[in-house]
Structure formats: C-alpha cells, structure tokens
VEXDREN-2710 file (C-alpha; in Angstrom, 1 decimal):
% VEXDREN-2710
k/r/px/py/pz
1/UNK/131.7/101.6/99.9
2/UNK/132.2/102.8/96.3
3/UNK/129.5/101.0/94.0
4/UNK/130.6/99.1/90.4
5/UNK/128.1/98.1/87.6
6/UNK/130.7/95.4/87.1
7/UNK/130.1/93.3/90.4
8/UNK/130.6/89.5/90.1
9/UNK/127.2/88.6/89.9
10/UNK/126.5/91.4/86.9
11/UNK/129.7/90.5/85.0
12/UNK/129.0/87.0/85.0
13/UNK/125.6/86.8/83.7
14/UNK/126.3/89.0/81.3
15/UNK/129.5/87.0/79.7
16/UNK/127.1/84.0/80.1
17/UNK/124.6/86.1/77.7
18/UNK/127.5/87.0/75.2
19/UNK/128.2/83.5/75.1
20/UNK/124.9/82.5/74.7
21/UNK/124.0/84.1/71.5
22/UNK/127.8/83.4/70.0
23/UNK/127.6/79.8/70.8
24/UNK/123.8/79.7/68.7
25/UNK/126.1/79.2/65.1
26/UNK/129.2/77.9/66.9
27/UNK/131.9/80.1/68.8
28/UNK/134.9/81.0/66.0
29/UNK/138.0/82.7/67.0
30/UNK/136.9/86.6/66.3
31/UNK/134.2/85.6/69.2
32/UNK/136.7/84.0/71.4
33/UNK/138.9/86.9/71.7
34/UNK/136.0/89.0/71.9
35/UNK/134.5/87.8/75.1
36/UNK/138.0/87.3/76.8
37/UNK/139.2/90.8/76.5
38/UNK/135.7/91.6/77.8
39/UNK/136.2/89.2/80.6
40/UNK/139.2/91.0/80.9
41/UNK/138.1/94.3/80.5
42/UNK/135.4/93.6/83.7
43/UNK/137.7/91.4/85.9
44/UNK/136.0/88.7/86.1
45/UNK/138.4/85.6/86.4
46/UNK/136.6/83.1/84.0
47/UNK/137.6/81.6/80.5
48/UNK/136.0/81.3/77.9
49/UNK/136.3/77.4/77.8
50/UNK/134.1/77.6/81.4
51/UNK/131.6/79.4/80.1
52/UNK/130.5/76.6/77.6
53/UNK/129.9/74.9/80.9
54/UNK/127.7/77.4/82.5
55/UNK/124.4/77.7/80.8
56/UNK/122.7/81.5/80.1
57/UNK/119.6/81.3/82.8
58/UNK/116.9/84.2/81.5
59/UNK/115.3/84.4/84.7
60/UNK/118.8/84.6/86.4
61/UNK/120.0/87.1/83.9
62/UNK/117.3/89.2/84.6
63/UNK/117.7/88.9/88.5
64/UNK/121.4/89.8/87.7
65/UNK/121.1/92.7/85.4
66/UNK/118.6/95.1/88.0
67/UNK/118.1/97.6/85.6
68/UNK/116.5/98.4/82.1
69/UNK/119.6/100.1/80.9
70/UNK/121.8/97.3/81.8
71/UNK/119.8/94.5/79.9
72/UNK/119.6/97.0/76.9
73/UNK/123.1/96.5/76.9
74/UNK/123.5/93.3/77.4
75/UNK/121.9/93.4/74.2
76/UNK/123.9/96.1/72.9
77/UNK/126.7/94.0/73.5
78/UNK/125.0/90.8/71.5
79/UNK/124.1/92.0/68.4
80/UNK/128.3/94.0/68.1
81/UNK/128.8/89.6/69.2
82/UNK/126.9/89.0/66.2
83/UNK/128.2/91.8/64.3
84/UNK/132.0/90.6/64.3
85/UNK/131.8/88.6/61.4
86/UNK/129.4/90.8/59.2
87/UNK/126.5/88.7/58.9
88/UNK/123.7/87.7/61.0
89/UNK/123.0/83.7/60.7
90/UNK/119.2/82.6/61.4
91/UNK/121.0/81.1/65.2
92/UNK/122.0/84.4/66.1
93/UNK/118.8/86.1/64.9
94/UNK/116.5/83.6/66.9
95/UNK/118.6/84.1/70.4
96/UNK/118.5/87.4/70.2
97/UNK/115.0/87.8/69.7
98/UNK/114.2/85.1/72.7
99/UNK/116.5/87.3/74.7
100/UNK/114.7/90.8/74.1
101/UNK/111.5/89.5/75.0
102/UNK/112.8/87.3/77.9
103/UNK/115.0/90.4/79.5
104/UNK/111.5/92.8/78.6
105/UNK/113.6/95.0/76.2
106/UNK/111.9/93.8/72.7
107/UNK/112.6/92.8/69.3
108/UNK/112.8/96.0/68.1
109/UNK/115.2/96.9/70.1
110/UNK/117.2/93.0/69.5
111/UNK/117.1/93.0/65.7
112/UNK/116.2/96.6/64.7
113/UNK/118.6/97.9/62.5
114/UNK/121.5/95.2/63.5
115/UNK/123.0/95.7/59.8
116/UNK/123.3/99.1/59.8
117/UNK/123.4/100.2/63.3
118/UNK/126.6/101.9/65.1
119/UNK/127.4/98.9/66.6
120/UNK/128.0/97.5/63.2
121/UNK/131.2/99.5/62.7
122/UNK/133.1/96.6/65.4
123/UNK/132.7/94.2/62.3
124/UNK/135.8/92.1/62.2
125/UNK/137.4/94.1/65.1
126/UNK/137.6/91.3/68.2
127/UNK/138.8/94.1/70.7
128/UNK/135.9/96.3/69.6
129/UNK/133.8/95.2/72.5
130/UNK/136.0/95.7/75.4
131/UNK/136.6/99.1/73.9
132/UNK/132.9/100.0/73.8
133/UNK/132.3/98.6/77.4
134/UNK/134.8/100.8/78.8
135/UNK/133.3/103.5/77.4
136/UNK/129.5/103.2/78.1
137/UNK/127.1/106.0/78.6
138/UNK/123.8/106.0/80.2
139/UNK/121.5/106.5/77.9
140/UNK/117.9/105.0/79.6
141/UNK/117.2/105.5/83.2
142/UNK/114.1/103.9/84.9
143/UNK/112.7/102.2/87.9
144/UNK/110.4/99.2/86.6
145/UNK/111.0/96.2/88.5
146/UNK/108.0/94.9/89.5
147/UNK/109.9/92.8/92.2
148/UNK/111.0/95.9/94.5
149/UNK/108.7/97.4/96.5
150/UNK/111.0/100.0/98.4
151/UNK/110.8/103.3/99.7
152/UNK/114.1/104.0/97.5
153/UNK/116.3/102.7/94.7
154/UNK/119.5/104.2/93.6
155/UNK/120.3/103.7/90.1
156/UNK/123.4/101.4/90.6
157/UNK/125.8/102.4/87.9
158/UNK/127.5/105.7/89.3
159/UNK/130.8/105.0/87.6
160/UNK/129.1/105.9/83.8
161/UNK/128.1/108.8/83.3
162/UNK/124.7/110.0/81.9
163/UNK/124.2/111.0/77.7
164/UNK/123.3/114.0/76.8
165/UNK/119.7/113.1/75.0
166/UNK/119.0/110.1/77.7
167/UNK/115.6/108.9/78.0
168/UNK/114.6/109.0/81.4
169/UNK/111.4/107.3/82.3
170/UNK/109.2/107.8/85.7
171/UNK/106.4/106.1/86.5
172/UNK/103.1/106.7/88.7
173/UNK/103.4/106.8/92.4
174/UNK/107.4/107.7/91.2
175/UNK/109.8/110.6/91.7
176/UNK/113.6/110.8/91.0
177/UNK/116.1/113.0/92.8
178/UNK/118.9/114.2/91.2
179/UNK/122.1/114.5/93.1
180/UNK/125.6/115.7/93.4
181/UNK/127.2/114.8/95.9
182/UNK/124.9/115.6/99.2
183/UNK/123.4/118.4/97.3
184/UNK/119.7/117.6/95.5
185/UNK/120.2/119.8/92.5
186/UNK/116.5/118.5/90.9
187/UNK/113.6/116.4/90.9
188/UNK/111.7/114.9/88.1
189/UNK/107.9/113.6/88.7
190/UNK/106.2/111.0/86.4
191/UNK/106.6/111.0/82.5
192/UNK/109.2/110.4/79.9
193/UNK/112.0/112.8/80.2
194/UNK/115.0/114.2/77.7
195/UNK/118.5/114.5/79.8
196/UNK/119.4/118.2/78.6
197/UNK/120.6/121.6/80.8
198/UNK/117.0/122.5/80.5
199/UNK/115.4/119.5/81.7
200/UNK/118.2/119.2/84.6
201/UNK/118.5/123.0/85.5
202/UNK/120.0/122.5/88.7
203/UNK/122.5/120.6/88.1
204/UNK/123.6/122.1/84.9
205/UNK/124.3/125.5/87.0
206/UNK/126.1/123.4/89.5
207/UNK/128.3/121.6/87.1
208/UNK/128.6/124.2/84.6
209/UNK/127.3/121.8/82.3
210/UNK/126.4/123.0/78.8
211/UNK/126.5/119.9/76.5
212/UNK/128.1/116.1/76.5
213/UNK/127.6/114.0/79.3
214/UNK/127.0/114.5/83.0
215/UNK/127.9/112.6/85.8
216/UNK/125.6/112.7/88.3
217/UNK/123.8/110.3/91.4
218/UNK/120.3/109.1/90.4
219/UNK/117.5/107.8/93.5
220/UNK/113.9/107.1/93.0
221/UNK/111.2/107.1/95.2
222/UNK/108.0/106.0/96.1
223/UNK/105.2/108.6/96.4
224/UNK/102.2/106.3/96.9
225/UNK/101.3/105.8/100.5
226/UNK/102.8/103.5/102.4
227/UNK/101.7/100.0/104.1
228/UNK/100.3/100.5/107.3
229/UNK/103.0/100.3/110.0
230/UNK/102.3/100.4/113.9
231/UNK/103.7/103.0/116.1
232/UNK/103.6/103.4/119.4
233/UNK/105.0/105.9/122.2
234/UNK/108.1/104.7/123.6
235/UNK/108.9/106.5/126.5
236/UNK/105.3/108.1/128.3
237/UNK/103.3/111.5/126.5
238/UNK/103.5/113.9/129.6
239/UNK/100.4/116.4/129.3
240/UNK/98.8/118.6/131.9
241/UNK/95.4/117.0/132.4
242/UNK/92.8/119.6/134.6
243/UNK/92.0/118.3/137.7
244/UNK/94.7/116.0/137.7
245/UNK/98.3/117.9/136.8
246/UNK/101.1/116.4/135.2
247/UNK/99.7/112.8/133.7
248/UNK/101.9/110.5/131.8
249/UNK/100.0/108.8/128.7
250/UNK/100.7/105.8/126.9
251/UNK/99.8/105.2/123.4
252/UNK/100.2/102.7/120.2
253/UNK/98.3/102.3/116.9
254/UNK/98.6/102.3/113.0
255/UNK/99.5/104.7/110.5
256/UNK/100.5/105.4/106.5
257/UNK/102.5/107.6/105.5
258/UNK/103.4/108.9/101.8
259/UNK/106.5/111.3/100.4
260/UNK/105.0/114.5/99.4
261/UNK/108.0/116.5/98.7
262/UNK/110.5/114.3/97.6
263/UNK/113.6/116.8/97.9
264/UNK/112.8/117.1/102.2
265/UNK/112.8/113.3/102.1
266/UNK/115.9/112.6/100.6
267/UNK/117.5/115.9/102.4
268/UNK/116.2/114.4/106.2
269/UNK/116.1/110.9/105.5
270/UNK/119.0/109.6/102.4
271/UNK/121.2/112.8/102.9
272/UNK/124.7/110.9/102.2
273/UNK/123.5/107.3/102.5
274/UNK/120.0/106.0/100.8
275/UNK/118.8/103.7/103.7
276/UNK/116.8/100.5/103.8
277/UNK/113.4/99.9/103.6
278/UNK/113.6/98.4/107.9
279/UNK/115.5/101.2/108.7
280/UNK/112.9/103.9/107.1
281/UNK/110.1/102.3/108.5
282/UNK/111.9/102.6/112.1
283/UNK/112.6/106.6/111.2
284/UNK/108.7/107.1/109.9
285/UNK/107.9/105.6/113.6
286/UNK/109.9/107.8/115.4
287/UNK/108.9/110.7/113.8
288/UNK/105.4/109.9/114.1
289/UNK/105.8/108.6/118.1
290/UNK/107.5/112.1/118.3
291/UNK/105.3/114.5/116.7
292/UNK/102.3/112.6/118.3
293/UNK/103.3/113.6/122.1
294/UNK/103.6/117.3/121.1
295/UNK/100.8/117.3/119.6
296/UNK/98.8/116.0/122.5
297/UNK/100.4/117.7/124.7
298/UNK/99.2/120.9/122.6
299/UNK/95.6/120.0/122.9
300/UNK/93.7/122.9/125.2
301/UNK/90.8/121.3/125.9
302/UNK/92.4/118.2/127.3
303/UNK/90.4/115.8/129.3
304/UNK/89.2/112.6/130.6
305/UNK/86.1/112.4/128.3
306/UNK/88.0/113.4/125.3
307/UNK/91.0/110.6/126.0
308/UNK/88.0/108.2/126.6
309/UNK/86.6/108.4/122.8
310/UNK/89.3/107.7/120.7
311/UNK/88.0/108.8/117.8
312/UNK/87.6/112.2/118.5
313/UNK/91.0/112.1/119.7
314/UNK/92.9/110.7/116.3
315/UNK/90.7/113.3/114.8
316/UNK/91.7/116.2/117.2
317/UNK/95.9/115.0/117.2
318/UNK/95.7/114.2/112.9
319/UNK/95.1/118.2/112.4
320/UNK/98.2/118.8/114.6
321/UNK/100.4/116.2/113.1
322/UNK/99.6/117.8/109.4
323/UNK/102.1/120.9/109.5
324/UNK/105.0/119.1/111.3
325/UNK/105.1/116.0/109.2
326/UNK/105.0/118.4/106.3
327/UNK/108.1/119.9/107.9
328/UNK/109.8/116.6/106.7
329/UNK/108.3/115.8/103.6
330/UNK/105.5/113.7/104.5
331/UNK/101.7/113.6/104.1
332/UNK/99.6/111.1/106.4
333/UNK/97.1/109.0/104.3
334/UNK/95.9/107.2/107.5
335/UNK/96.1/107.4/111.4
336/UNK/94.5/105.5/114.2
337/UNK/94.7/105.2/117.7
338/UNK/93.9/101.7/118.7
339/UNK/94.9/102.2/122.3
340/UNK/95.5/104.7/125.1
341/UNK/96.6/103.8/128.8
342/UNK/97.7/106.2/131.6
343/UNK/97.3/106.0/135.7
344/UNK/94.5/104.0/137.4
345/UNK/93.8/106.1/138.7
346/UNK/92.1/108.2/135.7
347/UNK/89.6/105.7/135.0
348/UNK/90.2/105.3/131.2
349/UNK/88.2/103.1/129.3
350/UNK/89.4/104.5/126.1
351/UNK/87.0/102.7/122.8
352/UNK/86.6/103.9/119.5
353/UNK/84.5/102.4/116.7
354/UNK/86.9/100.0/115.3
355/UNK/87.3/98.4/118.7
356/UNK/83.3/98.6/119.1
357/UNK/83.2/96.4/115.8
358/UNK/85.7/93.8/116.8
359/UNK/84.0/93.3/120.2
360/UNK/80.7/92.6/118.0
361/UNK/82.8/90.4/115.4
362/UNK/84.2/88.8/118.4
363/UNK/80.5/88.1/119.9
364/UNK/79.0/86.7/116.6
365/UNK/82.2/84.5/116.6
366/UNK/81.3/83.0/119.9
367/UNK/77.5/83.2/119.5
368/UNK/77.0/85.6/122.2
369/UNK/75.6/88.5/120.1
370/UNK/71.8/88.1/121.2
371/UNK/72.5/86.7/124.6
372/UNK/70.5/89.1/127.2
373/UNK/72.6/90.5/130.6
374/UNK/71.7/88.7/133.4
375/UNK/69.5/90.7/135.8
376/UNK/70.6/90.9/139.1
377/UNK/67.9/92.8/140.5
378/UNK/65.3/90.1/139.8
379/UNK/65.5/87.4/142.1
380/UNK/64.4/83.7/142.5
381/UNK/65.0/80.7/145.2
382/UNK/67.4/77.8/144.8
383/UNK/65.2/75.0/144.3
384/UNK/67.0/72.8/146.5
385/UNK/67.8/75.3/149.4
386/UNK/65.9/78.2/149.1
387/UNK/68.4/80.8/148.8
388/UNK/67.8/83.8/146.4
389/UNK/69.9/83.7/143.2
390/UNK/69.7/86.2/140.2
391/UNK/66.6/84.9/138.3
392/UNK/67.5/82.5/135.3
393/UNK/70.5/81.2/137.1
394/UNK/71.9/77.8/135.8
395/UNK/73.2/76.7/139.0
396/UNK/73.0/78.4/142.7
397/UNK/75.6/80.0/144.1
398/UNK/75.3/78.5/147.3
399/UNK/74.6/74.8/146.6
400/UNK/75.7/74.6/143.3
401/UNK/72.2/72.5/142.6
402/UNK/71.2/73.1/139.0
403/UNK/68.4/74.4/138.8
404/UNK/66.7/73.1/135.4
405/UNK/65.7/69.7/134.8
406/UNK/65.5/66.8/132.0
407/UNK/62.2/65.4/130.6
408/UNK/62.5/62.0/132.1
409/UNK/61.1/61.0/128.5
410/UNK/62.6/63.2/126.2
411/UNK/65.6/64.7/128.2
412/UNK/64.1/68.1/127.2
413/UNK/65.5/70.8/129.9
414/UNK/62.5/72.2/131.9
415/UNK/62.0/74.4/134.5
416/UNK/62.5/73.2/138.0
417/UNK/58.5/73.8/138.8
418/UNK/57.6/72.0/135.2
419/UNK/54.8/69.1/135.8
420/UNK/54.5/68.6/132.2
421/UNK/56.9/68.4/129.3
422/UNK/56.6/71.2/126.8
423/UNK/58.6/68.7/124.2
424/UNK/57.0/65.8/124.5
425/UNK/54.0/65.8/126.8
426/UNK/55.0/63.2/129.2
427/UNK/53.9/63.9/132.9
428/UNK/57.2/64.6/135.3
429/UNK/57.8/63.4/138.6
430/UNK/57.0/66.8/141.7
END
C-alpha cells in the first residue's frame, strides 16, 4: 500500500489550522483562494465556506499531524497565510504563537523572522501556497511522541524527499535505519545529525548522491529493553536425559529483550514491511521458544537434579542463548524460567527462588507462616474412643469427636483433660 502525507485525516486538520489563524483578523479573498487551491492541491473535497464550520482542535491537530516536521509546517504554511497581504495584524500574531506552543514547535519558530523570512516572498501571491506544498522537502526528522511506545516507527512521508542540510534528531534508547528500498544503506545512534554524503555514506554511494536532496525510507527503533513478555515452548524440548533416554520437556516463563544491532533487526525482522508491535512480540517469542530447546538440548551435564533447581538452570541456558540471539540482533536484559514439566515419571519438582518467595508471600497472606507441621509420629487417644490420632489433632479421625473443650464460664478452649480454666479460673466438669 503506497503511503501519502496527505491522508484525509492529515489534510484536514491542517486546512482547519490555515483557517484558523486566517479567520483571527477575518478571512479576505487573497486567503480564500489560498486555502482552496491548497485544498485542491491535497484532494481533500472541502470548501472553504465548511471550514468556518469546523473548529481547529490543538489536541486533534496534534493527534493528526504524527510528526515534528509536519506540524513545523503546518506552521510554515501559517505564517506564508499571514504573509499574503504583507502585514502581520496583532490576530494573526497571537494564533500563531498559541499554535507553536500548543503543536510543541515554539514561538521562535511561529513568529521568528515572519517579515523577512523566505516565506515572505508569497506576499500577495494567493497560489503561492499550493505551489510551496507541492514542492516540500524534509528538512527535520525525529521520533518524539511521547504517546508511542513501539518497537518501530517509519517516518510517514516517503513521497518528499529529504534536504540536503536536514536536521535529524535521535533520542536515547533510539536508533534510525536508513533505507533504500530492502537494502539498510546506514544507521544513525542518538544525537543531532546534519543530512550530508558524509553523514549518510551508504546511501550516498548507492545513490550516487553528491548534493541536493535525497530520497530515501526512514524507521526508528527502540534500543531500550523491552517489557517483559512470556514465552513458552510450544511443541515439547526433546533432550537426552542419562538414565532415562530421549525425555520430552516442557517449559514457559518471562523474558526482555532489547535491539543491539539495529541493522540485523530491521534486516530479519522489517526486511520489506515494518511490522506491528503484536506481531514483533509473537516473532521475539518464537525466537526465544526456539533458541531455548537447542540450548537445552546442548547442556552436557543434563540431569534430574539440575532440571529440579531452576535457577541454576536459567543460569546454565542464558549463557547459551547469548551468541544465537546475537545472531539476530538481540541482547537479553532478563530471563526466567518460572516452570518446567516433563514425564511422571521423572519426579520433577522443579522450584526456584522466585517461586520459594511467592509460596512465603502466599503463607503470610493466609496466616500460615508460623504454623508448625503436624507430627505424625507423636501420638495421642481420642478422648471419646480411644483411638490414637496424631498428637494435637482437632478432631479424630475415627469419631470425628473434637477433641478440645469450652470453659463452661468463659468459653475458653481447653484441653480435653483440663480441670481448671487457664482464662478464667472456673472449675470444669471431669
């Protein structure tokens, strides 16, 4: 599906804009004709006379227009509107200062130098706008929205291509791949960035670019680790267990991954289409499901105990997942096996020291925690019919007679043999 900067959506909140600030001293003809040949110019099939109708939303504007560059020329496009006829009226001045801070652009870039500024030259010129939108060139690339937390983002304006002397800005936890076609021709880590042949090596040789601008397809990606996702094997690990041959081993837990080398990524995982953030998670599991039974099956010292103490274990199968999932670009920031199941015959009882603290949490929960194990080997009689039940028994197991009673004063519970009260005194019945 070929992507357009001018979708619906985009083209409409951005005539809404132009409207916006032209309407702030009253909308004369030079205006007019300006924002339908733009309307034209994007093919969005709305007058004029319907956009005094539809009211300029910041927050919807801003949800519209999903990129810096895009709301810098939104604007762009307002102050050459307030250009047309050669002054700039206190109206004018105050909407587009409320729209620079609203859109997170900045006065500076609103009002700075609106008199004498290249946009200036459209003065009088009603068509000038349409003109200039037609011919647009990148020049400010970055991935800033708070909003999106993804594993990707593809700078959504292919059809422009990027200036010569563009200011391309990566942040922390950031890395953006640039493409031509399928090919990754270069990658740019965090910091500010000039768009030159030097600064873009790769694809300046590929191109044959020298000067001017460049066409070329820009996607961003996380490098911070990822949330913690849950894998799990989906078809049984078969390993060679001593003693026991051929076992088939089941196995699930949690992991975090993070993109260390951002060309593998993109060359294994957003080769000719940048996927979702559902669909990576589903690829980062099936690597990890994957790479996880070869690796236990690599183990040498494979055994009962070992699979038993599942701490040991993650420990033992993390150093074997490091150079494969390096194979593909990835680093693991965290791994843990929460469970492992295979034949009854084996006898697992698989624990770790995670699951050791949620069976305490679990006890102090249901007030358990100091309760002492009944001891079996110690032995009284049923009060009532003389059997022997484990000593401290409630009730017997033969009778069910319980086998504590109530102060007949108090209602204190007593031992069956009690004569006195240890509550209240009072003397009790044999």
């Amino acid at each position: 599906m070929t992507r357009t900067t001018w979708t619906e959506r985009r083209a409409l909140a951005f005539a809404r804009g132009l409207y916006h600030v032209a309407a702030s001293d009253g909308v004369d003809e030079a205006e007019a004709q300006a924002l339908q040949a733009f309307l034209r110019q994007v093919g969005l099939a709305t007058t004029v006379e319907e956009l005094a109708h539809q009211p300029f939303d910041y927050a919807e504007a801003s949800a519209a227009l999903d990129s810096t560059w895009l709301r810098r020329t939104l604007i762009q496009a307002c102050r050459q509107m307030a250009a047309l006829d050669g002054t700039l009226t206190p109206g004018e001045r105050d909407a587009l200062r409320a729209m620079g801070a609203a859109l997170g652009v900045g006065e500076r870039l609103a009002l700075g130098g609106l008199e004498v500024g290249p946009l200036a030259a459209g003065a009088g010129r009603p068509d000038e706008l349409a003109r200039w939108i037609a011919t647009l060139e990148v020049d400010y690339v970055s991935w800033d929205d708070d909003s999106q937390h993804g594993y990707f983002w593809t700078f959504p304006h292919p059809g422009h291509p990027l200036r010569a002397g563009a200011q391309v800005v990566v942040e922390r936890g950031q890395a953006l791949v640039v493409r031509h076609g399928e090919l990754v021709t270069d990658v740019l880590g965090p910091g500010e960035h000039t768009v030159t042949p030097a600064t873009l090596p790769g694809l300046a040789e590929l191109r044959g670019w020298t000067a001017g601008p460049v066409v070329a397809d820009l996607v961003f990606l996380r490098t911070g680790p990822s949330p913690r996702l849950r894998w799990g094997t989906s078809a049984p690990a078969t390993v060679h267990l001593p003693g026991h041959g051929a076992v088939d081993l089941r196995a699930y837990g949690r992991f975090s991954v993070r993109f260390h080398d951002a060309r593998q990524v993109i060359d294994r995982m957003a080769r000719r289409v940048v996927p979702d953030d559902a669909e990576v998670e589903q690829r980062l599991r099936r690597i990890l499901a994957g790479r996880f039974a070869t690796a236990l099956a690599s183990l040498t010292d494979l055994s009962v105990p070992l699979l038993n103490d599942l701490d040991d274990l993650c420990t033992r199968i993390r150093e074997a997942l490091d150079e494969p999932l390096a194979q593909s670009g990835l680093f693991l920031a965290r791994f843990d096996i929460e469970n492992l199941t295979g034949p009854l015959e084996l006898g697992l009882r698989p624990t770790s020291r995670r699951t050791q603290n949620l069976t305490h949490v679990a006890r102090s929960l249901l007030g358990t925690t100091n309760e002492q194990p009944m001891k079996t080997s110690e032995l009284a009689p049923c009060i009532r019919c003389g059997i022997s039940i484990p000593a401290g028994a409630r009730f017997c197991t033969s009778c069910g007679t319980a086998q504590r009673k109530r102060c007949t004063s108090c209602g204190n519970a007593l031992p069956a043999a009690a004569r006195f009260c240890s509550h209240c005194g009072s003397g009790q019945p044999a």
